[in-house]
N, CA, C and O atoms as a DFTB+ gen file, in Angstrom:
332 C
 N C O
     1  1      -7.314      39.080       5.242
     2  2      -7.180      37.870       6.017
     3  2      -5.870      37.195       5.624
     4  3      -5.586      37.086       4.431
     5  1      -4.976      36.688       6.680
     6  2      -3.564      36.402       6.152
     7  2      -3.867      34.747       6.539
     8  3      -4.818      34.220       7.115
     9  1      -2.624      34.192       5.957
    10  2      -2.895      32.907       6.007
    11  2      -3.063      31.496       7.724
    12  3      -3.116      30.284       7.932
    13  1      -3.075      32.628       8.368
    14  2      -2.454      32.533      10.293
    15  2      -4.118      32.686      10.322
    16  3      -4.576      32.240      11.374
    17  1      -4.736      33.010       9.761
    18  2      -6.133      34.181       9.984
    19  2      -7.394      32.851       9.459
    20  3      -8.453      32.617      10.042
    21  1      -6.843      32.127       8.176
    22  2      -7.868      31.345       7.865
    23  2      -8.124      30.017       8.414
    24  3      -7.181      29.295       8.738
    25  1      -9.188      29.693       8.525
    26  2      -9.152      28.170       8.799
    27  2      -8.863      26.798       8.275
    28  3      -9.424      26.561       7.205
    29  1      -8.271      26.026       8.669
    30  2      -7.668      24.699       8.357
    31  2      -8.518      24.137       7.215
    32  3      -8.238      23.934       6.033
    33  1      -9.790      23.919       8.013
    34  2     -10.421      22.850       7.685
    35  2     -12.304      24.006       7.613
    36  3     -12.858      24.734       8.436
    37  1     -12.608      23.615       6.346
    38  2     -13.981      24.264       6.482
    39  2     -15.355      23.697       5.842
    40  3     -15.362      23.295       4.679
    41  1     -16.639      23.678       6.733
    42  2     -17.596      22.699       6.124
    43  2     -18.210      23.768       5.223
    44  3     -18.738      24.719       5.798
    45  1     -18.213      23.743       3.882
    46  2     -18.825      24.399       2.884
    47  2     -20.543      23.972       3.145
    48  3     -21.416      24.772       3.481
    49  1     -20.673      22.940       2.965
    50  2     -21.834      22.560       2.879
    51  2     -22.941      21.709       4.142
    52  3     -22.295      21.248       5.083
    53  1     -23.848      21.577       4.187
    54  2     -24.600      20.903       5.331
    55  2     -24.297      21.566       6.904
    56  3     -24.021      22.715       7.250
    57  1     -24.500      20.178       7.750
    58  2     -24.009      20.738       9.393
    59  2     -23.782      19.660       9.710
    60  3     -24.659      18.862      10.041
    61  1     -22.652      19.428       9.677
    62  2     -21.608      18.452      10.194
    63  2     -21.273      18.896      11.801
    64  3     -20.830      19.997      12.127
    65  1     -21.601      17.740      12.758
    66  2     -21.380      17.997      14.118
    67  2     -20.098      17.842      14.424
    68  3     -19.252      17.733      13.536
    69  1     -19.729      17.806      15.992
    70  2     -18.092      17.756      15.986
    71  2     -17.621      15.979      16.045
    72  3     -16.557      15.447      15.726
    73  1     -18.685      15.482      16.497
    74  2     -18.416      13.737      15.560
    75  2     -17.554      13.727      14.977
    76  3     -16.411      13.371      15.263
    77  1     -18.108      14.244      13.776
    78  2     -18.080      13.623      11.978
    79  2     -16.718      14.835      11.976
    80  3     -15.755      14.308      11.420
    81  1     -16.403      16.217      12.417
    82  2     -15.321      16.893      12.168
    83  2     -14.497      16.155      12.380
    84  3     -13.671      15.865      11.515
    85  1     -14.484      15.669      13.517
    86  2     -13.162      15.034      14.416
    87  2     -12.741      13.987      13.721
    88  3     -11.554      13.701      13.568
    89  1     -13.892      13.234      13.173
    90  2     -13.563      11.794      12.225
    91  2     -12.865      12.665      10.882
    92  3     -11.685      12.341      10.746
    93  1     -13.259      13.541      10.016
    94  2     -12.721      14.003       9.213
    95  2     -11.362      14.291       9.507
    96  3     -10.396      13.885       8.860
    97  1     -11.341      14.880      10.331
    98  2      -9.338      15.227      10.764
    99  2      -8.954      13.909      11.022
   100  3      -7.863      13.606      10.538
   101  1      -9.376      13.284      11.472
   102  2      -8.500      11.903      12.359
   103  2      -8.227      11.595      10.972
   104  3      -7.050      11.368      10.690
   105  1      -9.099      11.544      10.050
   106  2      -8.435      11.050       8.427
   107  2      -7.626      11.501       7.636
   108  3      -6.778      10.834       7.044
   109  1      -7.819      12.799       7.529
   110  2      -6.653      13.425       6.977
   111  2      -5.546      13.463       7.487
   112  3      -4.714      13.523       6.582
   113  1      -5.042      13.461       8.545
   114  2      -4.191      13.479       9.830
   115  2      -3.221      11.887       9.125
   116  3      -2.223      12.054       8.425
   117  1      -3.581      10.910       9.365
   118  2      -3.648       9.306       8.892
   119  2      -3.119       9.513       7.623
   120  3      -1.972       9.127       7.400
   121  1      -3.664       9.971       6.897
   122  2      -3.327      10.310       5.365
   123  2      -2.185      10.722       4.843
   124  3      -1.444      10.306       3.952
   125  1      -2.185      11.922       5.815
   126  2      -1.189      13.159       6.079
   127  2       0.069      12.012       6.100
   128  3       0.637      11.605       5.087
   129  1       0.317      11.661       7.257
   130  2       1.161      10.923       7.991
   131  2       1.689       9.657       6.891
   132  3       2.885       9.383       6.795
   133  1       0.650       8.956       6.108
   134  2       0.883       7.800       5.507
   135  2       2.045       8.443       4.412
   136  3       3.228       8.112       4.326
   137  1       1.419       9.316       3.728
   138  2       1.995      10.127       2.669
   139  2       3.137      10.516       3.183
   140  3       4.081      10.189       2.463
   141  1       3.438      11.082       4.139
   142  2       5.155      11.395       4.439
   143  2       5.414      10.250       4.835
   144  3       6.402       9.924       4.177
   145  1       5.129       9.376       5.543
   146  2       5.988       7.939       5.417
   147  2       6.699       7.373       4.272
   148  3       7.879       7.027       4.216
   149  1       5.753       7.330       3.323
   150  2       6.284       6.795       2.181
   151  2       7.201       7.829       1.784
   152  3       8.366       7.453       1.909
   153  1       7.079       8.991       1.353
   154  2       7.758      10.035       0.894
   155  2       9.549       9.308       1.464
   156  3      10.497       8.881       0.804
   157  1       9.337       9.458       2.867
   158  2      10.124       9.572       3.204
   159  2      11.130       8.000       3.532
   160  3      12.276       7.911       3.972
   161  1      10.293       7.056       3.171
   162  2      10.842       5.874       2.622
   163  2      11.186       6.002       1.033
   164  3      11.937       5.257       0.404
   165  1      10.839       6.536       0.793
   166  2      11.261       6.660      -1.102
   167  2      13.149       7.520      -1.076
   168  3      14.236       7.181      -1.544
   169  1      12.824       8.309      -0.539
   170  2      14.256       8.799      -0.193
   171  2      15.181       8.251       0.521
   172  3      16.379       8.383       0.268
   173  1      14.685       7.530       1.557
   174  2      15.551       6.813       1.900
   175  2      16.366       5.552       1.230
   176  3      17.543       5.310       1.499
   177  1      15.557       4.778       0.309
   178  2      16.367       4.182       0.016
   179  2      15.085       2.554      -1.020
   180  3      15.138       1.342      -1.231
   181  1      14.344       3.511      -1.244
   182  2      12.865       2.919      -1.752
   183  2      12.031       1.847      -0.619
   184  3      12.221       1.438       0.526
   185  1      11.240       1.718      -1.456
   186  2      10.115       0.745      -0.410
   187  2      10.503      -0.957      -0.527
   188  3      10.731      -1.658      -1.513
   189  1      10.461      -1.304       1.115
   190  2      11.060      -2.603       1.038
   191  2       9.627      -3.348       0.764
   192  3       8.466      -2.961       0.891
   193  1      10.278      -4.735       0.282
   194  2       9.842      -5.656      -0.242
   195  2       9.420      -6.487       0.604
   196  3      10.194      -6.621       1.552
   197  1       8.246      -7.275       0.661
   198  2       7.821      -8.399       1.592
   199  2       8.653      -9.544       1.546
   200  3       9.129      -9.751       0.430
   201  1       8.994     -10.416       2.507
   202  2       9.464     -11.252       2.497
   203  2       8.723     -12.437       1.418
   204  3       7.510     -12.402       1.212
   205  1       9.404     -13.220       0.930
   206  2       9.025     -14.337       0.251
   207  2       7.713     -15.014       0.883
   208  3       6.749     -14.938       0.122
   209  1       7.480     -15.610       2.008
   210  2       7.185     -15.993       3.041
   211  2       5.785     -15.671       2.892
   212  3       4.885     -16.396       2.468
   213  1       5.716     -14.111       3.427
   214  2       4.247     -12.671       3.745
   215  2       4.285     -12.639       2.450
   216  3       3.288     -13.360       2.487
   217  1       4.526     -12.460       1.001
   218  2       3.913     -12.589       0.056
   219  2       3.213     -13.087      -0.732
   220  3       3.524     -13.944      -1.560
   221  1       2.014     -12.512      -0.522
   222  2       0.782     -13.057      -0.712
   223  2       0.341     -13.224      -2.153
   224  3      -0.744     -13.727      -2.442
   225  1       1.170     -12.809      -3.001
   226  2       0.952     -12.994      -4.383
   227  2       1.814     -14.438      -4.896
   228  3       1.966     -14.623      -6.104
   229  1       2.133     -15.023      -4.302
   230  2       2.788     -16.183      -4.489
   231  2       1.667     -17.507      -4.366
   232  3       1.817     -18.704      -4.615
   233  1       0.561     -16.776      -3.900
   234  2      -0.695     -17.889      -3.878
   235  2      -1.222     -17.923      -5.411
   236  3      -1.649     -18.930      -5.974
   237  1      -1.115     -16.697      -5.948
   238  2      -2.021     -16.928      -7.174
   239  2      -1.147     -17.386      -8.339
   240  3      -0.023     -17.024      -8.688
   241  1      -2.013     -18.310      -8.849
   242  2      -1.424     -19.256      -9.814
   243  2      -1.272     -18.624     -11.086
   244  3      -2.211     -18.069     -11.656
   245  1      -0.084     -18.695     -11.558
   246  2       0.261     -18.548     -12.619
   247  2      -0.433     -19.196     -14.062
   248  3      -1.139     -20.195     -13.927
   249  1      -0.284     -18.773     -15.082
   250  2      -0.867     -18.680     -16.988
   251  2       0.378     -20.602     -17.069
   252  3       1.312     -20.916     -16.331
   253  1      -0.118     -21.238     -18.030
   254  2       0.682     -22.164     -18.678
   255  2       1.705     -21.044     -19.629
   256  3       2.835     -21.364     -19.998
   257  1       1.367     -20.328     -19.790
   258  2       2.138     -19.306     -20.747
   259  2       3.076     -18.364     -19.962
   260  3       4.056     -17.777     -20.420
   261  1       2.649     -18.328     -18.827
   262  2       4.013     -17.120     -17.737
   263  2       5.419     -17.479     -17.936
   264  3       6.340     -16.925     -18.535
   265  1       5.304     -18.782     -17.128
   266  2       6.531     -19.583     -17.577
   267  2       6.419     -21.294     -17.898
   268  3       5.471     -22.044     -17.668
   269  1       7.645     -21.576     -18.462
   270  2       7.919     -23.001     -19.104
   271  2       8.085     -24.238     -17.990
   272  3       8.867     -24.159     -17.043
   273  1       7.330     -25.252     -18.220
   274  2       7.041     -26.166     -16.901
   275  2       8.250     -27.060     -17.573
   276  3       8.510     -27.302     -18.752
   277  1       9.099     -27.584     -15.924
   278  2      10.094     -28.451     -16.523
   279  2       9.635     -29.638     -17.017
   280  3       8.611     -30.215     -16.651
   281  1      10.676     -30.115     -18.144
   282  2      10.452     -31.658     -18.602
   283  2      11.167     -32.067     -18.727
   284  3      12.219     -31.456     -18.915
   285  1      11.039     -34.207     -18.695
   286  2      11.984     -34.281     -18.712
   287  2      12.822     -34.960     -17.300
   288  3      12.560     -34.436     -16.218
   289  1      13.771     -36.061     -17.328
   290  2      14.713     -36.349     -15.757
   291  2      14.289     -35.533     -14.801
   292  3      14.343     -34.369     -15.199
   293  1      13.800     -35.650     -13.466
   294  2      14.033     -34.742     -12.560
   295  2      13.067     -33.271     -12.389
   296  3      13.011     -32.370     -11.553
   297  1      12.229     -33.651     -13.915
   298  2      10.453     -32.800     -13.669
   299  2       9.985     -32.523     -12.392
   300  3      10.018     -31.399     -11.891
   301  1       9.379     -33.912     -11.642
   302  2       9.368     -34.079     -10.703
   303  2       9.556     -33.543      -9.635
   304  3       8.725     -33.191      -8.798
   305  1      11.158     -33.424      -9.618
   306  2      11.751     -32.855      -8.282
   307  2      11.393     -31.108      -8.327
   308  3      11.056     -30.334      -7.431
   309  1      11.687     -30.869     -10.089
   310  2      11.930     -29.517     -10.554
   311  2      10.426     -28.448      -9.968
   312  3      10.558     -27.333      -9.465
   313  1       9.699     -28.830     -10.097
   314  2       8.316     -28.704      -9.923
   315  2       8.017     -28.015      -8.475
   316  3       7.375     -26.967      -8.412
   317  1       8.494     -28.635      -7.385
   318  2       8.889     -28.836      -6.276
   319  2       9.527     -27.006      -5.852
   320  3       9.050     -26.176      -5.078
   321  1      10.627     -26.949      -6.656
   322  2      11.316     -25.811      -6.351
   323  2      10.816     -24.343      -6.565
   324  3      10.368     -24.054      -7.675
   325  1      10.850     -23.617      -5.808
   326  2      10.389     -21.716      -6.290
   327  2      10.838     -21.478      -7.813
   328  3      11.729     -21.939      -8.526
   329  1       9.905     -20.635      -7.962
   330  2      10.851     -20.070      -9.165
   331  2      11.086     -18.714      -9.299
   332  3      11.802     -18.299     -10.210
């Protein structure tokens, strides 16, 4: 049996109807696809970054220990600004 000869995709076990096949490929397929995306964003020139904005990790609050809170003239304003 040459490799033209075997099948793709094979249910070892149970009886999977053509439903649940079709859902199985549609996933791997997705997968398939996600994985060379990135691949092929990595070569290009790495994976871009979310805007400031869409980044959603900017909600969660930071440790008193991450960084140093201003003090001092102009605390106030300082507070105010990104960091």
């Amino acid at each position: 049996m040459t490799a033209e000869d075997k099948p793709f995709l094979q249910v070892v076990r149970g009886d999977a109807g053509p439903e649940e096949i079709a859902a199985l490929v549609a996933v791997l397929t997705a997968r398939a696809r996600a994985a060379a995306a990135a691949r092929d964003g990595e070569a290009a020139g790495g994976a871009t970054r979310p805007s400031r904005w869409a980044d959603r990790s900017r909600l969660v609050r930071e440790t008193f220990a991450a960084q140093p809170r201003p003090r001092g003239p102009g605390a106030w304003r300082a507070s105010a600004l990104p960091r």
